[in-house]
C-alpha positions in Angstrom: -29.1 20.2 -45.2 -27.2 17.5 -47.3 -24.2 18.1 -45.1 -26.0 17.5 -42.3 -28.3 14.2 -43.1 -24.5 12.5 -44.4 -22.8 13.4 -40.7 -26.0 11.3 -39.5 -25.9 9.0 -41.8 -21.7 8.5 -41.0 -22.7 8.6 -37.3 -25.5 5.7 -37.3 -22.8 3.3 -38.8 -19.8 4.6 -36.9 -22.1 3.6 -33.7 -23.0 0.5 -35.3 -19.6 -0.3 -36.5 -18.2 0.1 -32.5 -21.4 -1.7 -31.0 -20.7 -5.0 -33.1 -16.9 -4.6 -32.4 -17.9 -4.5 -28.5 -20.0 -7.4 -28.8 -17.9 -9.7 -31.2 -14.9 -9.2 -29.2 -13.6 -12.2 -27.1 -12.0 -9.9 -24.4 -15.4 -8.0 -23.6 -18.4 -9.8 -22.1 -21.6 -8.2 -21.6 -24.8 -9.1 -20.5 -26.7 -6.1 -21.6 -25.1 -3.7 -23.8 -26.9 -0.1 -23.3 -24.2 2.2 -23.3 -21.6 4.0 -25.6 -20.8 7.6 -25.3 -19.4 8.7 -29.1 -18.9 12.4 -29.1 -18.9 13.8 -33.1 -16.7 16.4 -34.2 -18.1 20.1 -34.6 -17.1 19.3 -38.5 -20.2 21.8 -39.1 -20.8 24.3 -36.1 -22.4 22.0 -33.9 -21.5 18.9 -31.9 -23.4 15.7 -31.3 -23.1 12.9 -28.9 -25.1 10.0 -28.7 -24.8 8.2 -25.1 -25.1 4.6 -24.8 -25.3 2.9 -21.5 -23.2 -0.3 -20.8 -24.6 -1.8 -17.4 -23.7 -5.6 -16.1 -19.7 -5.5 -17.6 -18.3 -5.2 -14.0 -21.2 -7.3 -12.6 -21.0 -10.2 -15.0 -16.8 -10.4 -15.1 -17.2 -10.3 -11.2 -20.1 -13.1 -11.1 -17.9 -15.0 -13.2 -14.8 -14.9 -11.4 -17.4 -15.4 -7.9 -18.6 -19.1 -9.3 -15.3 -20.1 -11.0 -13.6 -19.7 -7.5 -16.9 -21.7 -6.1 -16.8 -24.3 -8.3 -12.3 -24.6 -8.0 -13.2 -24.8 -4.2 -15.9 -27.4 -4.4 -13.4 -30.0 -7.1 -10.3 -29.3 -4.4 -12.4 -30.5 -1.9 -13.3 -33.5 -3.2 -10.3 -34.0 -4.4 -9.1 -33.7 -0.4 -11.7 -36.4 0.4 -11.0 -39.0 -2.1 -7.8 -38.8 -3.7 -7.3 -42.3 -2.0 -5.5 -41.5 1.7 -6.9 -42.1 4.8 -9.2 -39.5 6.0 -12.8 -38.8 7.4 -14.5 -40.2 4.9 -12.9 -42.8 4.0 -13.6 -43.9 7.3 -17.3 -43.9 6.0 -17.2 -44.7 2.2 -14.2 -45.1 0.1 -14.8 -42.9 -3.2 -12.7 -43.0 -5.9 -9.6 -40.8 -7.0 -11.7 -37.2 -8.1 -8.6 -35.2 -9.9 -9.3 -36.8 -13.5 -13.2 -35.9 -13.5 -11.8 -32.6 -11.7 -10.0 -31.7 -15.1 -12.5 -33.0 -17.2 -14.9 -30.5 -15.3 -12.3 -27.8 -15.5 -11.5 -28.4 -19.2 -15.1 -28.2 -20.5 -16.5 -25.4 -18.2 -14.1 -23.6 -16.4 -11.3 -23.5 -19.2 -8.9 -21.3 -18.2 -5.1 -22.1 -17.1 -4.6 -21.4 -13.7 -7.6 -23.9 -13.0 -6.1 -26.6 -14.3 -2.8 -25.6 -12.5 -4.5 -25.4 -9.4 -6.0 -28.6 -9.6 -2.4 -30.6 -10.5 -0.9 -28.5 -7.8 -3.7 -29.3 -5.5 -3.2 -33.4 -6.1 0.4 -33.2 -5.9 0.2 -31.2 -2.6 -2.2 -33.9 -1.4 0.2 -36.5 -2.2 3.1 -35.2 -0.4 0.8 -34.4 2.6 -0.3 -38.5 2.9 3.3 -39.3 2.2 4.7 -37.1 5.1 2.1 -36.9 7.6 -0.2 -39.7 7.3 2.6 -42.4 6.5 1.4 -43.5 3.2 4.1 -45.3 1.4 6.1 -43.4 -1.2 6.3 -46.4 -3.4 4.7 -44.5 -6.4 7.3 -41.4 -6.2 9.9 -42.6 -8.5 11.1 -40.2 -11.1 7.9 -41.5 -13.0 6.0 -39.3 -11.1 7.2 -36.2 -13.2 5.0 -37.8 -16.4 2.1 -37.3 -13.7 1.3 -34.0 -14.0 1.3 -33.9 -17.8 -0.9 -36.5 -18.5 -3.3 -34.7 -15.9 -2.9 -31.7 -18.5 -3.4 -33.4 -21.2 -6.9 -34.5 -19.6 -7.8 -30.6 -19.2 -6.7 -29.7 -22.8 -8.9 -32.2 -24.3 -12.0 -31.4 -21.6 -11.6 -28.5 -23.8 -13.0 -29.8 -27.0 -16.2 -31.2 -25.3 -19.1 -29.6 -25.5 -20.8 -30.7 -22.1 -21.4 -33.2 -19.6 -25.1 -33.0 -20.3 -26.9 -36.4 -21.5 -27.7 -35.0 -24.6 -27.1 -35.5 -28.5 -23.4 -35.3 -28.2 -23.6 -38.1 -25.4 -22.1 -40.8 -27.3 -19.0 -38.9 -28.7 -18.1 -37.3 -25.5 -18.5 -40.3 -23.8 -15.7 -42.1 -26.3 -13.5 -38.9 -26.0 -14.0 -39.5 -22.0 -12.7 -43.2 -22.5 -10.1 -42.9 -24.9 -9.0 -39.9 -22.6 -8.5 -41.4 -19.5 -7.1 -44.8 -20.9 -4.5 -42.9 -22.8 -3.9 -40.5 -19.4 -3.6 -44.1 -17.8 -1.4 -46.0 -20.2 0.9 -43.1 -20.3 0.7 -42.5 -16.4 1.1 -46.2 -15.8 3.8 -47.4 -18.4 6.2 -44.6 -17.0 6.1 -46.0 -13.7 6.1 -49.2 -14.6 9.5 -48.4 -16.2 11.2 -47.8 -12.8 9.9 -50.8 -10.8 11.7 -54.3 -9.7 9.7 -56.1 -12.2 10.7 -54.3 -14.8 14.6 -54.2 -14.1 14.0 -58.0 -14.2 11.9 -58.8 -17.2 11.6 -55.8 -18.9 8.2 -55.3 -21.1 8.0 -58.9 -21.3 5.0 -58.6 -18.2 3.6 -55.6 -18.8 0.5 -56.6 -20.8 -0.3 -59.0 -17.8 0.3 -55.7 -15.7 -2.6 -53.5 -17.6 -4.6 -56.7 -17.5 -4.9 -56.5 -14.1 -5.1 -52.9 -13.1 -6.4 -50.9 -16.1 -9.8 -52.0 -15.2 -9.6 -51.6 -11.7 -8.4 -48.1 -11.9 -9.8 -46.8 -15.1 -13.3 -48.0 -14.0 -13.9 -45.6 -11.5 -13.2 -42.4 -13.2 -16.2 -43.4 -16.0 -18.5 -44.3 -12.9 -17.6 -40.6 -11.9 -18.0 -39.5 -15.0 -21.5 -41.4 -15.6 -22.5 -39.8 -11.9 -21.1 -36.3 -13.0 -22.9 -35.9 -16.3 -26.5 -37.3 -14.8 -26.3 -34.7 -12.0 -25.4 -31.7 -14.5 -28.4 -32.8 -16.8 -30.7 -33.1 -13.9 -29.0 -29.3 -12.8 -29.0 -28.1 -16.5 -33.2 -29.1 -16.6 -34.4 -28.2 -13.3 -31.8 -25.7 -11.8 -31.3 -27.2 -8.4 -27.7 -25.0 -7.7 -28.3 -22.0 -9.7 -25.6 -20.5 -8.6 -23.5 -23.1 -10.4 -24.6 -22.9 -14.3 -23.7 -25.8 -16.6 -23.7 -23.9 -19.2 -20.4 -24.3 -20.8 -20.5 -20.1 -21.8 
């Protein structure tokens, strides 16, 4: 009888033990955990199993994968309809460059590698495109353009210290990670290419203060009027669920 109420006693925290290893561990997510089938040895002329079931492992890794590849498709989009080159809709409305609010976005929520790949890929592809098809001038490709797709990196990588883009209680320090962000993506982005042009060969750094004087607002502006636009509409989304298929939840 002792025997037996220990092996049931070793069981409950054996089970116990393996349920909070499932549902601590980073590489299994589960949105209802049910299941576990631990057989127990026949220590004692008898065996015991106790069946948990796991449902909603496949269904939640496949929902997640489902709006990832949404919300990747929705950014490259826009990144096809603004990334400054003449298309459709610029015809209409000329929008700013999306691919830095495209990384913050991918940084914060979607935070895995190939995403952020993707999305460099994607604006260099677009680039090449204008350059080659749509006789944009390739004034900007120097060897500059290299530092490029770092600095877009570097944008993802610190996405992925924010907490949200919700107008919340953390709205003020994501907001000065946002600016000091895309300044210092700018300035990096900006000083590299300024390092391969005419004006440089001729004065060196001697102009280039006068340079970020008159372009850092002009193009620096507009990703923080995305970003104010980005972070209303996930509040309003995070409140009142408008696209439920696209959670702005950052887990």
């Amino acid at each position: 009888m002792l025997a037996e109420k220990m092996e049931s006693f070793i069981l409950l925290c054996m089970t116990r033990q393996t349920l909070t290893t499932l549902l601590i561990s980073p590489k299994v997510k589960l949105l209802n955990v049910t299941a576990l089938s631990l057989p127990i040895g026949n220590n004692i002329g008898y065996n015991k199993t106790i069946n948990f079931e796991l449902t909603g492992f496949q269904m939640t890794d496949q929902i997640n994968k489902t709006r990832t590849l949404f919300a990747v498709f929705i950014i490259v989009l826009l990144m096809i309809a603004t990334r400054g080159h003449t298309n459709w809709l610029s015809s209409i409305v000329h929008l700013p460059d999306f691919t830095i609010p495209a990384l913050f976005i991918a940084g914060i929520y979607l935070r895995q590698f190939w995403v952020a790949f993707l999305i460099i890929i994607s604006a260099i592809a677009i680039d090449n495109y204008a350059i080659v098809y749509e006789g944009i001038s390739a004034n900007c490709i120097t060897p500059a353009y290299s530092v490029l797709p770092f600095t877009y990196y570097g944008i993802f990588w610190v996405g992925k210290y924010m907490s949200s883009l919700n107008i919340d209680t953390s709205i003020v320090k994501n907001a000065l990670i946002v600016i000091v962000a895309a300044s210092t993506q700018w300035l990096v982005a900006t000083s590299s290419y300024y390092f391969f042009t005419a004006t440089y060969a001729k004065t060196g750094w001697a102009n280039f203060p006068a340079y970020v004087q008159q372009w850092s607002v002009v193009e620096i502006a507009p990703v923080l009027y995305w970003m104010i636009a980005i972070s209303i509409v996930f509040t309003l989304n995070h409140r009142y669920s408008f696209i439920p298929y696209f959670s702005t939840q950052k887990n």
